[in-house]
C-alpha positions in Angstrom: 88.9 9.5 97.8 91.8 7.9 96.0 94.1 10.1 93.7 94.3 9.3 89.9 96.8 8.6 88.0 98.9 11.9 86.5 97.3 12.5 83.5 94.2 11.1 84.1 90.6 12.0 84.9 90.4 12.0 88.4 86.8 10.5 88.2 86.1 9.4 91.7 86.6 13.7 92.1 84.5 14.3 89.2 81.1 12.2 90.6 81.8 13.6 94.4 81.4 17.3 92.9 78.3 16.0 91.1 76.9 14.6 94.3 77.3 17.8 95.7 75.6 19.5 92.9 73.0 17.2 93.7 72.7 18.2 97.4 72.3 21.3 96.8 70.5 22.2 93.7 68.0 18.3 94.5 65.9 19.3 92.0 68.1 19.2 89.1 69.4 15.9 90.3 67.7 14.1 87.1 69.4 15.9 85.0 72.7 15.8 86.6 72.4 11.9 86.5 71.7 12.0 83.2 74.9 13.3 82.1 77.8 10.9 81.3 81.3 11.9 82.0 84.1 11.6 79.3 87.4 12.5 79.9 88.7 14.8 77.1 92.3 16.3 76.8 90.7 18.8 73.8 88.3 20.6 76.3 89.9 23.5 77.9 87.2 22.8 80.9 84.3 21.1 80.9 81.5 21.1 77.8 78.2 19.6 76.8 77.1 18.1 73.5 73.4 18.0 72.4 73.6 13.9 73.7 74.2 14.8 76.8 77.8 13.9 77.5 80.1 15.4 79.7 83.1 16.0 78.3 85.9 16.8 81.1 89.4 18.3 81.2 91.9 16.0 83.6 93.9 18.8 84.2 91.0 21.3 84.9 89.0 18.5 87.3 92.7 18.1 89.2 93.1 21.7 89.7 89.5 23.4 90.7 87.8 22.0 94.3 85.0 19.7 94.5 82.6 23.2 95.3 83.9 24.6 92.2 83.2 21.7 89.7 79.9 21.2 91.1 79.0 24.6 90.1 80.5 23.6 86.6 78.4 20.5 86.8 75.3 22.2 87.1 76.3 25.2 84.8 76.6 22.7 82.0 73.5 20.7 82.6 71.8 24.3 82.1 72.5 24.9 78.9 70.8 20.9 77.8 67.9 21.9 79.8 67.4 25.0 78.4 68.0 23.9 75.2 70.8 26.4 74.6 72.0 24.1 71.2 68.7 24.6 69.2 67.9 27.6 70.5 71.1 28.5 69.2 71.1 26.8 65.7 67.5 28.9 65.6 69.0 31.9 66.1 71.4 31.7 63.5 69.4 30.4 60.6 67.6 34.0 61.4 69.9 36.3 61.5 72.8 34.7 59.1 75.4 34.0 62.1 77.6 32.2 60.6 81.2 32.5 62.3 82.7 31.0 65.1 82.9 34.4 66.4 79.1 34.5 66.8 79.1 31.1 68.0 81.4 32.6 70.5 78.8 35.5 71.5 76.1 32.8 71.4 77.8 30.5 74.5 78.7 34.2 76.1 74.6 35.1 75.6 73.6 31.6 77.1 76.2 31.7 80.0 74.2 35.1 81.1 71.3 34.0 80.9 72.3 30.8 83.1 74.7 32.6 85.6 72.4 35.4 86.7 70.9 33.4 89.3 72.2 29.7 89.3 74.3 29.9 92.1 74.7 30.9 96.1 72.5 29.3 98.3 74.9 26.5 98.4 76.6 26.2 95.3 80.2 28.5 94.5 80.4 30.1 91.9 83.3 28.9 89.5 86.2 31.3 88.7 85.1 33.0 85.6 82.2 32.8 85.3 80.7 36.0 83.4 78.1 38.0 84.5 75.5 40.0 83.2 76.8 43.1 85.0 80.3 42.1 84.0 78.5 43.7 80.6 77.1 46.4 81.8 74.0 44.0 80.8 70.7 44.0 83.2 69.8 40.3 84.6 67.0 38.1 84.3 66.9 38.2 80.4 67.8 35.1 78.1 70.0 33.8 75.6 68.3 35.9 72.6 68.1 39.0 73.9 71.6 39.2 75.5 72.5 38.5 71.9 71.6 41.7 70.7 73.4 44.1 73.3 77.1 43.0 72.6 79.7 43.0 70.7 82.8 41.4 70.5 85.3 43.5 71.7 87.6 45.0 74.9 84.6 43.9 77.2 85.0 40.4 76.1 88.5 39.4 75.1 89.4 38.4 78.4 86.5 35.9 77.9 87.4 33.9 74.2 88.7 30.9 76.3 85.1 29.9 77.1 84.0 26.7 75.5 81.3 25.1 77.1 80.8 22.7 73.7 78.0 21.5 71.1 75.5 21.6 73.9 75.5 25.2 74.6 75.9 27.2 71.0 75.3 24.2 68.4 78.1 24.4 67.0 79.7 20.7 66.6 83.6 20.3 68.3 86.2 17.6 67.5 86.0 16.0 70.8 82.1 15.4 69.9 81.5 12.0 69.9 77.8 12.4 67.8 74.7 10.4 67.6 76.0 7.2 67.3 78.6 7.4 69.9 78.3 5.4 73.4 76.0 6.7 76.0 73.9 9.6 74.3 70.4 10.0 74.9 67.9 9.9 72.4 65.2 12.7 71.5 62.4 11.3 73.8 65.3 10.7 76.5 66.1 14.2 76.2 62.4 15.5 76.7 61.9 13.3 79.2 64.9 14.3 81.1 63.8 17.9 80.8 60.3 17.1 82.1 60.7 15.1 84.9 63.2 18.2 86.2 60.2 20.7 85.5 57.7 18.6 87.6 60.0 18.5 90.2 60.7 21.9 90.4 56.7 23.1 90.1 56.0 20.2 92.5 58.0 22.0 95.2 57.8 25.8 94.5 59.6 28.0 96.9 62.8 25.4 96.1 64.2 27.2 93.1 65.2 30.5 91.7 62.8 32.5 89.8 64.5 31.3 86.3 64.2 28.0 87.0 60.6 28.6 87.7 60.0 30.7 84.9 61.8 27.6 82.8 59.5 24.9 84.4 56.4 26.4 83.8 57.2 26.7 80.1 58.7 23.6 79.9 56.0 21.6 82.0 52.8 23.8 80.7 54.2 24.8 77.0 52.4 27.0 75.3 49.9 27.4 72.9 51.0 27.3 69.1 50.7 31.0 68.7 50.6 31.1 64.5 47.6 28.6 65.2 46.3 31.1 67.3 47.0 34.4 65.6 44.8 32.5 62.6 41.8 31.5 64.4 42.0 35.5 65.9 42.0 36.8 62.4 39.1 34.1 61.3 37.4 35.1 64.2 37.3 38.8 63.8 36.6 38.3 60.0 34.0 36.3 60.1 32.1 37.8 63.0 28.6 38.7 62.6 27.5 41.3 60.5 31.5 41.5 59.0 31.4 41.8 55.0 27.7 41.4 54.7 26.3 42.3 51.8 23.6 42.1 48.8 24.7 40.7 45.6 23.2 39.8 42.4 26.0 37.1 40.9 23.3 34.3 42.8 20.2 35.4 43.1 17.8 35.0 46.0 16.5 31.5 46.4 13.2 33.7 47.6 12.9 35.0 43.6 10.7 31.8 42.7 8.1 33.7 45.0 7.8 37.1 42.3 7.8 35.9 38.8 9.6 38.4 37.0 11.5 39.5 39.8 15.6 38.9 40.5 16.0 39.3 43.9 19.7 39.9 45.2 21.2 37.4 47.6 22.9 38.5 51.0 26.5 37.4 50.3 29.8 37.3 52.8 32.6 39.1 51.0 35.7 38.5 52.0 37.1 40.5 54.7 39.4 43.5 54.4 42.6 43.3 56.9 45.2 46.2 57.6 47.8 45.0 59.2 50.4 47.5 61.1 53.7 46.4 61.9 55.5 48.2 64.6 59.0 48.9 63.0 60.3 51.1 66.4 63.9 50.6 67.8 62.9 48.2 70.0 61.5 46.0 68.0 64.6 43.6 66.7 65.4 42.5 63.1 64.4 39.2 63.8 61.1 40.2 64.9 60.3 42.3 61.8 61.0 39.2 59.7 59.1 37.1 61.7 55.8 39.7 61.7 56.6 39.0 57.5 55.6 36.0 57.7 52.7 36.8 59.8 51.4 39.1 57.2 51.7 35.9 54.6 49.8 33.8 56.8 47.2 36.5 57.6 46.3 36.5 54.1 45.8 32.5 54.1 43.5 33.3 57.0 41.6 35.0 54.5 41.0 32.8 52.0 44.5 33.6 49.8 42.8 37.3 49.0 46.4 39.6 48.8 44.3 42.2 47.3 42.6 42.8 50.3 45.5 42.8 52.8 47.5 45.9 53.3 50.5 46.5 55.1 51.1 49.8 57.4 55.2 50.2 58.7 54.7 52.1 62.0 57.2 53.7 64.6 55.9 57.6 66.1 54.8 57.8 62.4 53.2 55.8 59.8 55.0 54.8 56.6 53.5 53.9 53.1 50.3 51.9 52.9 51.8 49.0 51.1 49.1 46.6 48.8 50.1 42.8 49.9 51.8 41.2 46.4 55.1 39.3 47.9 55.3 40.0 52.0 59.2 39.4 51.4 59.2 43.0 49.1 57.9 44.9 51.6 60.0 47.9 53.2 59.6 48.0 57.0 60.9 51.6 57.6 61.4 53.1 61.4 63.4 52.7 64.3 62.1 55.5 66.2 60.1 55.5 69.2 56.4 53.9 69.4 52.9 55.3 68.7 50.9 53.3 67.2 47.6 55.6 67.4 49.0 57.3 63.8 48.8 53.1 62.2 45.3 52.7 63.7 44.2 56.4 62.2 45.6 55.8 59.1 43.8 52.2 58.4 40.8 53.3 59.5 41.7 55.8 57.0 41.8 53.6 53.8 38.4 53.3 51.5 37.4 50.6 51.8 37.5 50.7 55.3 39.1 47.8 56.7 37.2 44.7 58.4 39.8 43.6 60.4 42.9 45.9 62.0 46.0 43.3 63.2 48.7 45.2 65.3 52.2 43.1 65.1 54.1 44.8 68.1 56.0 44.4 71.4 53.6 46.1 72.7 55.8 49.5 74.5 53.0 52.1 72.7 49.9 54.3 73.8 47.2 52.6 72.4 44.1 54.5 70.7 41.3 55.9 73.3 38.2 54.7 72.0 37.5 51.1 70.3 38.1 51.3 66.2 34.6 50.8 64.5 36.1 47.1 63.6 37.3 44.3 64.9 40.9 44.4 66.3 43.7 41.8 67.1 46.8 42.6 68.5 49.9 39.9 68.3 52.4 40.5 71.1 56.4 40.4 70.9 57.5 38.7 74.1 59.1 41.1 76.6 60.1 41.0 80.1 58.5 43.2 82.3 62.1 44.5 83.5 62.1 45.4 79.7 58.6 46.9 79.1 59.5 49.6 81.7 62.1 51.1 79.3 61.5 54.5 77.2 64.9 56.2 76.1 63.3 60.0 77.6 61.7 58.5 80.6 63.6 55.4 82.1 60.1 55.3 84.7 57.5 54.8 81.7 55.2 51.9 82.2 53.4 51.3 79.1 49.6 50.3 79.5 48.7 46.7 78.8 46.7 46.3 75.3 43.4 47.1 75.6 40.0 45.3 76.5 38.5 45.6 73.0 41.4 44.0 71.2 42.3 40.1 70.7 45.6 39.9 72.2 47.9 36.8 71.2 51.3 36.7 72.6 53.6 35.7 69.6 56.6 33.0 70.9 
């Protein structure tokens, strides 16, 4: 290998420690091809933009061994896959995070939830490189919920140098060179990119760590639109038979012709009642109430644009105020204890009318009401990691039962 000049990228370094990425991690070798190396004097390492570019420090490529810089390598090409940049961009349009300071937590968050289990087997770990339990944090969790258990503060000052670029917080950098700079990929060369890495990896299982198989199976078998699905639940239930039957007399009977004199009433489909309870507990996040919102507006859509006949139940060990549906942004979700949603179910089936439909919106860490309501029941599901599920803040060994049999469940994404 022939020495660069001082000063200048040593490239011919750069693409050997990528080759050994690629020996050792063969899977991801797509990706790692993919990426195209610029030499930048801004970047205090390495970094990624959303185009897939490389961007690389001379002086850090000239002073950290080829095992070292492949681990880099294949670091960065984990946040593109992952799709750390929009993920991120997501996250902030939610929550308001606006300052580089949160960006700063967001590449922290996204290095976690790549770092947990990217390396050994092979491939060195790079000086630096944060874990998890470097946070007192537990592993196997991902960008967005890292996000939520730290702070800026003496646990992470030692870590502000970390810049991995555009690619892994969204954020845009000066050494960026955009869209219409030389050698990005496009949209569809992105996806494809990402794709061809999931087949290989769920081609060969066995090959790679359990996050990388957790991320191919999404990425190759995505799922289901899950607002599509909550809808056609909530349909479902409300138009089952024998829901919101009754006689009316605004149309008569057709079968009146057949008694002169007579009006006969016509059986009718009113529209369904729906009580929805929202699960406002501490572990349910603020993003996750906002987002059960607007499930409550498009639950009422579901039902034919009736608000009148969609109520709102704020739920933690106790229900809250039955709220009438007028604007689903006005509505106070109060809580932040602990989880029973039994007292939400009790007091919906309390309300007169009685409701046609009960939704529960909830991560789903709750006892869950012995005997079937005398309606139809959905239940849309927070995601949670099972390491996560097994939490409860006076007994660390609960295991909270699965929803149950008589209820549609829908996992909300």
């Amino acid at each position: 290998m022939s020495a660069a000049a001082p000063g200048t990228l040593d490239l011919d370094k750069l693409l050997a420690a990528r080759l050994h990425a690629v020996r050792v991690r063969p899977y991801l070798a797509t990706a790692l091809f993919a990426l195209h190396p610029v030499e930048s004097r801004l970047v205090p390492t390495m970094a990624v933009d959303a185009h897939w570019r490389c961007y690389a420090s001379p002086a850090f490529v000239d002073r950290t061994p080829v095992e070292e810089l492949a681990g880099v390598w294949v670091h960065e090409v984990s946040h593109l896959l992952r799709d750390h940049h929009g993920r991120s961009d997501r996250v902030a349009r939610r929550r308001g995070l606006t300052g580089r300071g949160d960006r700063l937590r967001m590449n922290i968050a996204a290095d976690l939830e790549i770092n947990d289990d990217v390396y050994g087997e092979g491939l060195v770990q790079p000086r630096g490189a944060v874990l998890p339990e470097d946070l007192g944090l537990p592993t196997g969790e991902l960008l967005e919920d890292y996000l939520r258990q730290f702070g800026l503060g003496p646990f992470t000052d030692d870590l502000a140098w970390l810049d991995c670029g555009s690619g892994a917080d969204g954020l845009d950098r000066p050494w960026d060179e955009g869209p219409d700079g030389a050698h990005g990929l496009g949209p569809q060369e992105r996806d494809l990119v990402r794709f061809r890495v999931a087949q290989g990896i769920t081609g060969r299982p066995g090959t790679a760590s359990e996050g990388w198989q957790r991320w191919a199976e999404e990425a190759f078998h995505p799922p289901q639109q899950w607002r599509d699905l909550l809808g056609a639940a909530v349909r479902s239930a409300a138009s089952a038979a024998g829901t919101g039957d009754d006689y009316a007399y605004g149309r008569p009977s057709r079968r009146s012709a057949a008694v002169p004199g007579t009006v006969l009433p016509s059986l009718r489909r009113r529209p369904p009642r729906v009580s929805v309870v929202i699960d406002t507990s501490g572990s349910v996040s603020d993003a996750e109430l906002g987002s059960a919102l607007l499930e409550v507006a498009a639950i009422s859509r579901a039902v034919g644009g009736r608000r009148d006949l969609v109520t709102v139940l704020s739920c933690d060990a106790a229900t809250r105020v039955v709220h009438p549906l007028c604007r689903a942004e006005g509505i106070p979700l109060l809580g932040g204890g602990g989880t029973d949603l039994r007292s939400g179910f009790a007091r919906a089936l309390r309300e007169r009318p009685r409701p046609d439909v009960v939704v529960a919106l909830t991560d789903g860490q709750t006892p869950w009401p012995s005997a079937q309501p005398p309606c139809r029941t959905v239940i849309g599901l927070f995601p949670r990691r099972r390491s996560r599920q097994s939490w409860r803040e006076e007994d660390p060994d609960y295991v909270p039962a699965g929803p149950p049999a008589w209820a549609r469940v829908v996992d909300i994404g």
